[in-house]
C-alpha positions as YAML, in Angstrom:
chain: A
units: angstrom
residues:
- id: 1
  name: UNK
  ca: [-54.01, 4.67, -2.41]
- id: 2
  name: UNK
  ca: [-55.66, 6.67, -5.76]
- id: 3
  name: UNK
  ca: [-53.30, 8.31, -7.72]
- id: 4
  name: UNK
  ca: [-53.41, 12.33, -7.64]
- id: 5
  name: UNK
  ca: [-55.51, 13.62, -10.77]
- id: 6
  name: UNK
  ca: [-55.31, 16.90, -12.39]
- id: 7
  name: UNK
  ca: [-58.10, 18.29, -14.20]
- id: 8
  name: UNK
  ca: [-58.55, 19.93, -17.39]
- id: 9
  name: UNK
  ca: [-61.66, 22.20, -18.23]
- id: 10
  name: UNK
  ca: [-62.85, 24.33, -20.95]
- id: 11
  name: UNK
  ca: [-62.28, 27.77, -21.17]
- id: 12
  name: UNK
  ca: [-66.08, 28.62, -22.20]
- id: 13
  name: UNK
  ca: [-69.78, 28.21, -21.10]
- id: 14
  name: UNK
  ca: [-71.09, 24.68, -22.55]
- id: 15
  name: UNK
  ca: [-74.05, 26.62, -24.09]
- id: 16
  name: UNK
  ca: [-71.45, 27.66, -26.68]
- id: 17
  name: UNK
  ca: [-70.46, 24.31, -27.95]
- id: 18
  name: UNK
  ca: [-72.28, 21.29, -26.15]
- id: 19
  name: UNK
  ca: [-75.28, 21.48, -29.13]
- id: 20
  name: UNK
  ca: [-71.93, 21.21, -31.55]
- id: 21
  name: UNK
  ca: [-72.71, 17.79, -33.78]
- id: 22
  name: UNK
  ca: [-68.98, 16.71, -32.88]
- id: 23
  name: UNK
  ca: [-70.00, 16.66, -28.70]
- id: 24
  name: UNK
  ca: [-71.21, 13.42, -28.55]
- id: 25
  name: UNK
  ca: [-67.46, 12.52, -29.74]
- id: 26
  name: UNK
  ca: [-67.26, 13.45, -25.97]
- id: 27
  name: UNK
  ca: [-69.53, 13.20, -23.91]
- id: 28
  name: UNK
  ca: [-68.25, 9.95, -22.49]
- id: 29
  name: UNK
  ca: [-64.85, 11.60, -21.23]
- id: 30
  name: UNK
  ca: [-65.84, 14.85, -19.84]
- id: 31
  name: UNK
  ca: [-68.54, 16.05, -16.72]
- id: 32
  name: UNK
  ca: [-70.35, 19.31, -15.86]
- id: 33
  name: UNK
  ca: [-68.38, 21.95, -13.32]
- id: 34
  name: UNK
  ca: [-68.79, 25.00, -12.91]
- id: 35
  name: UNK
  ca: [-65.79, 27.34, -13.71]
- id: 36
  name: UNK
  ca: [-64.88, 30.22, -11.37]
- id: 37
  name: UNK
  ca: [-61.52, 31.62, -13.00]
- id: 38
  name: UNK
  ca: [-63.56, 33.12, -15.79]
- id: 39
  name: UNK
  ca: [-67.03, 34.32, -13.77]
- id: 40
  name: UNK
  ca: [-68.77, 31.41, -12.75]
- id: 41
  name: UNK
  ca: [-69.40, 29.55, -15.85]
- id: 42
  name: UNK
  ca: [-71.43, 26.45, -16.65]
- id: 43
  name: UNK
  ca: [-68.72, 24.13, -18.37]
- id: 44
  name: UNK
  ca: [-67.42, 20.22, -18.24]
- id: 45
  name: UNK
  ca: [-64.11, 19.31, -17.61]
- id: 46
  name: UNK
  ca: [-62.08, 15.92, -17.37]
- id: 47
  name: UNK
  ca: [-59.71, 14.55, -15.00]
- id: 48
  name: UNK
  ca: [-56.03, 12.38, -15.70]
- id: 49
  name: UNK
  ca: [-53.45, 11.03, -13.74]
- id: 50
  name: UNK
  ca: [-50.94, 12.77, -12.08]
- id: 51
  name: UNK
  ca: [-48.31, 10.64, -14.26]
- id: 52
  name: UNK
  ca: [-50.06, 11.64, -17.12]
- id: 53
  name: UNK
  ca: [-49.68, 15.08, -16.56]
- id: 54
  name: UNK
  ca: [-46.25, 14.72, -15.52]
- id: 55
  name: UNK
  ca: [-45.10, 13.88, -19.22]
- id: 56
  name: UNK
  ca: [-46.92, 16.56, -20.58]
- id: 57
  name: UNK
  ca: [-45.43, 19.05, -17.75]
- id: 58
  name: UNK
  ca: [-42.34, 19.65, -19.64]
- id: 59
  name: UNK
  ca: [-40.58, 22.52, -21.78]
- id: 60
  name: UNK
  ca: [-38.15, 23.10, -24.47]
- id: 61
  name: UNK
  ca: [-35.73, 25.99, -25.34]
- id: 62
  name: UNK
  ca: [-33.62, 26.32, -28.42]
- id: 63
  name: UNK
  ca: [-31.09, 27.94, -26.06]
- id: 64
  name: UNK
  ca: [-30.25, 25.76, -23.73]
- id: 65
  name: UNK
  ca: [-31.02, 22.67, -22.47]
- id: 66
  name: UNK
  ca: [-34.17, 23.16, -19.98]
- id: 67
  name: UNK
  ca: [-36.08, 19.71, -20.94]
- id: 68
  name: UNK
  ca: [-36.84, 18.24, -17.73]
- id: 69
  name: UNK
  ca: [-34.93, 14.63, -17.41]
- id: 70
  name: UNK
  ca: [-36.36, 13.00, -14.18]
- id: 71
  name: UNK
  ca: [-38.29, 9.78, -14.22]
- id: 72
  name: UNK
  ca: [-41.71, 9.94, -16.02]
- id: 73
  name: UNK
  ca: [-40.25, 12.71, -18.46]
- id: 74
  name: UNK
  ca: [-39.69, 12.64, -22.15]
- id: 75
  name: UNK
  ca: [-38.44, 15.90, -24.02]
- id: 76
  name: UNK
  ca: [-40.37, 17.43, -26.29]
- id: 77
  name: UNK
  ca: [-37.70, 16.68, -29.07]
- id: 78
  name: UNK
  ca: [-37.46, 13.02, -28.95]
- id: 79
  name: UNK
  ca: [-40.87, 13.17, -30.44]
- id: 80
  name: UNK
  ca: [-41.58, 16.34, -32.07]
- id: 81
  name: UNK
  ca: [-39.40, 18.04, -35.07]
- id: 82
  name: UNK
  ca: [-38.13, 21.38, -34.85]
- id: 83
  name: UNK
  ca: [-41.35, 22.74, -36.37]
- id: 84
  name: UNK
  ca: [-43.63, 21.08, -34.23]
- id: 85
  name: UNK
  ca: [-42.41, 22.36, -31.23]
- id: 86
  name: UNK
  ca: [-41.38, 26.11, -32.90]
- id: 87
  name: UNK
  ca: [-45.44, 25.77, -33.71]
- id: 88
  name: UNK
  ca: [-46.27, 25.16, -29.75]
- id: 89
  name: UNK
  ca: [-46.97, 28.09, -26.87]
- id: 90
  name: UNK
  ca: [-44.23, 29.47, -25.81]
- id: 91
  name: UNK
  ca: [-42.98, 32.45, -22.72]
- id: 92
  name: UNK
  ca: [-40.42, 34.74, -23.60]
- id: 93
  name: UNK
  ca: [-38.04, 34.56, -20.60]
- id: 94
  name: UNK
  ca: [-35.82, 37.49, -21.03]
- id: 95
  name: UNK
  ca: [-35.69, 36.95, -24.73]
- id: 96
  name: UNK
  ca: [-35.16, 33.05, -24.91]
- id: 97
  name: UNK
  ca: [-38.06, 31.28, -26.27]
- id: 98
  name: UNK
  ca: [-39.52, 28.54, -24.07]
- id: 99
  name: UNK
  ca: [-41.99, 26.09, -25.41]
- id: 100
  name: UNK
  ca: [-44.46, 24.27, -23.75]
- id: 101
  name: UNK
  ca: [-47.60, 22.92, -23.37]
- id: 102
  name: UNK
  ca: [-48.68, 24.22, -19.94]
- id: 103
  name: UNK
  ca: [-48.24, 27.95, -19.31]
- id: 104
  name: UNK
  ca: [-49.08, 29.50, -16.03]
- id: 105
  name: UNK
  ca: [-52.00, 31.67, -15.40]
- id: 106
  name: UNK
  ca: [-52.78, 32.63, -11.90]
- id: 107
  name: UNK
  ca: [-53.19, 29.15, -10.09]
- id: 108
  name: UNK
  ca: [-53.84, 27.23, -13.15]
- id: 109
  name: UNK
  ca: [-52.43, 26.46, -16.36]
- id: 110
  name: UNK
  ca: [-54.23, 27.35, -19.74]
- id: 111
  name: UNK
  ca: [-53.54, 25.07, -22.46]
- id: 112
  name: UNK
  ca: [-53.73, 26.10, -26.17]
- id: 113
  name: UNK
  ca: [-56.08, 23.06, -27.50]
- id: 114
  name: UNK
  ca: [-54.06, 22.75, -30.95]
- id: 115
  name: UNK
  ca: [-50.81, 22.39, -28.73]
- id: 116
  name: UNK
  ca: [-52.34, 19.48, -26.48]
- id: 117
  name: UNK
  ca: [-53.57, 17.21, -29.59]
- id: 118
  name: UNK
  ca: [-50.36, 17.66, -31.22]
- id: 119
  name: UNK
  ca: [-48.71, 16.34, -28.27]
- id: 120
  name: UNK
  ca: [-51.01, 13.61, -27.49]
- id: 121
  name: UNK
  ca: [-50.90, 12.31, -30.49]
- id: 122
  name: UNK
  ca: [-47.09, 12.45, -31.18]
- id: 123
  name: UNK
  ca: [-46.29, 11.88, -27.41]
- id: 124
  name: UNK
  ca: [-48.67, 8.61, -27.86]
- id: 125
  name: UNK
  ca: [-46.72, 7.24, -31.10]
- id: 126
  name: UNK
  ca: [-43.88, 7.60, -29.43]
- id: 127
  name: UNK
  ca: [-44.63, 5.57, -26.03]
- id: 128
  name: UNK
  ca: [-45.83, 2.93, -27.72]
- id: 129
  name: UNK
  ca: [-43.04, 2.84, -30.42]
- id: 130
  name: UNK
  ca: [-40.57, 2.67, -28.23]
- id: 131
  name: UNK
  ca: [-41.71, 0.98, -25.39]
- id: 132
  name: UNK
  ca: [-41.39, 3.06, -22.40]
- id: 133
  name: UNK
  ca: [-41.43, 1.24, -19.38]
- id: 134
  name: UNK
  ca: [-43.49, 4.25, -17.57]
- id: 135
  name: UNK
  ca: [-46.20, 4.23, -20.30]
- id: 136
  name: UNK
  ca: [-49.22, 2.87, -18.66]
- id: 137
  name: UNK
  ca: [-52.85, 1.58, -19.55]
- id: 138
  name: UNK
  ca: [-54.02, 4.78, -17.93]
- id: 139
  name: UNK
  ca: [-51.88, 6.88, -19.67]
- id: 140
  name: UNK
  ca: [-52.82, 5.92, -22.68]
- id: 141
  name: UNK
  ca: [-56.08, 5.77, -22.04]
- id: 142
  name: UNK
  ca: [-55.51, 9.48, -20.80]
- id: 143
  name: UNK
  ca: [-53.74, 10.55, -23.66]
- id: 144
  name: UNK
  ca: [-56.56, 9.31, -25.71]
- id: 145
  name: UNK
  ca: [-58.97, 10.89, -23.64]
- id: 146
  name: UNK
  ca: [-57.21, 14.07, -23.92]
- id: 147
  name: UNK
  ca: [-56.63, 14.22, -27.42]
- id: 148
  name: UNK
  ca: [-60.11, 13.52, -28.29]
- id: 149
  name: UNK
  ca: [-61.22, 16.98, -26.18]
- id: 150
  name: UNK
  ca: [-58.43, 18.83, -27.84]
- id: 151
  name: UNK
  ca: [-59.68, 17.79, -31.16]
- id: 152
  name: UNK
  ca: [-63.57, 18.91, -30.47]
- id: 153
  name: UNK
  ca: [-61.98, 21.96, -28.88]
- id: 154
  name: UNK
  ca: [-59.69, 23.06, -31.45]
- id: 155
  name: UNK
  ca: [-62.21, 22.50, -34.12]
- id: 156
  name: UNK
  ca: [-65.12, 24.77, -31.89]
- id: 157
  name: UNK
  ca: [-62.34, 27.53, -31.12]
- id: 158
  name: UNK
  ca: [-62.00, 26.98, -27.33]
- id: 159
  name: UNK
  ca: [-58.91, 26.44, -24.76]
- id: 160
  name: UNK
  ca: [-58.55, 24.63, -21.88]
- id: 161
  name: UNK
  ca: [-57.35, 25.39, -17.97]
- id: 162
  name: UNK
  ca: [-55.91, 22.97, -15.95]
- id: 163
  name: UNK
  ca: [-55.66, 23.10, -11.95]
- id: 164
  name: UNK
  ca: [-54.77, 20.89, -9.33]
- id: 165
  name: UNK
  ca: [-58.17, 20.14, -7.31]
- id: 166
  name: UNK
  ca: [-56.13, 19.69, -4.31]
- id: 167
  name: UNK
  ca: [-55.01, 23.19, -4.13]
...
């Protein structure tokens, strides 16, 4: 049985940044769609594992503990400093400050580009550092993917949405 993806696309129409000298870096990860949330746009977008996207599902408050433990989890502070994740998204929820990666938007998440490469990266050292038992050839091979995009994206000014396709 395949393993449920999630899918990650770029906020913008790929006549803005596909003729940018850094999209060949890639071109091998991503494919064209067409984007609806924002009018019907011409974009690409890639797809990862549902584990994948389950470690970078997560959240962090300086308040109280709202890191979620369950399997296939890792919280943002075993492998980011207290700048690193002051410097990520964040929703105000009735004053408390609570950081993550993935913030809600209608039936999607959006997904700050400079956020998601920071976490890939750091998320990345740490799997393989310590030897998580979770930590997968396709995760890493996602995480790679990802971080890659977020790089091109953050350096061409663009954002990302993510959806479930089933939905």
């Amino acid at each position: 049985m395949n393993e449920q993806k999630m899918v990650f696309v770029i906020n913008s129409s790929k006549s803005n940044y596909e003729n940018s000298p850094e999209f060949a870096s890639i071109s091998s990860y991503i494919k064209p769609t067409m984007w609806h949330a924002d009018g019907d746009i011409e974009t690409f977008c890639t797809e990862i594992s549902y584990s994948t996207f389950k470690l970078l599902d997560n959240q962090f408050s300086f308040d109280f503990d709202r890191s979620a433990k369950q399997e296939g989890k890792v919280s943002y502070k075993e492998f980011l400093n207290e700048n690193e994740i002051q410097s990520l998204s964040y929703f105000d929820y009735g004053g408390e400050k609570i950081y993550r990666l993935l913030l809600h938007d209608m039936d999607w998440y959006k997904v700050k580009s400079k956020d998601l490469k920071l976490i890939c990266d750091k998320l990345q050292n740490y799997l393989a550092s310590h030897q998580i038992l979770h930590s997968t050839e396709v995760i890493t091979e996602d995480l790679d993917k990802l971080s890659a995009i977020a790089e091109f994206c953050s350096s061409n000014n663009l954002n990302l949405s993510v959806f479930d396709p089933n939905f």
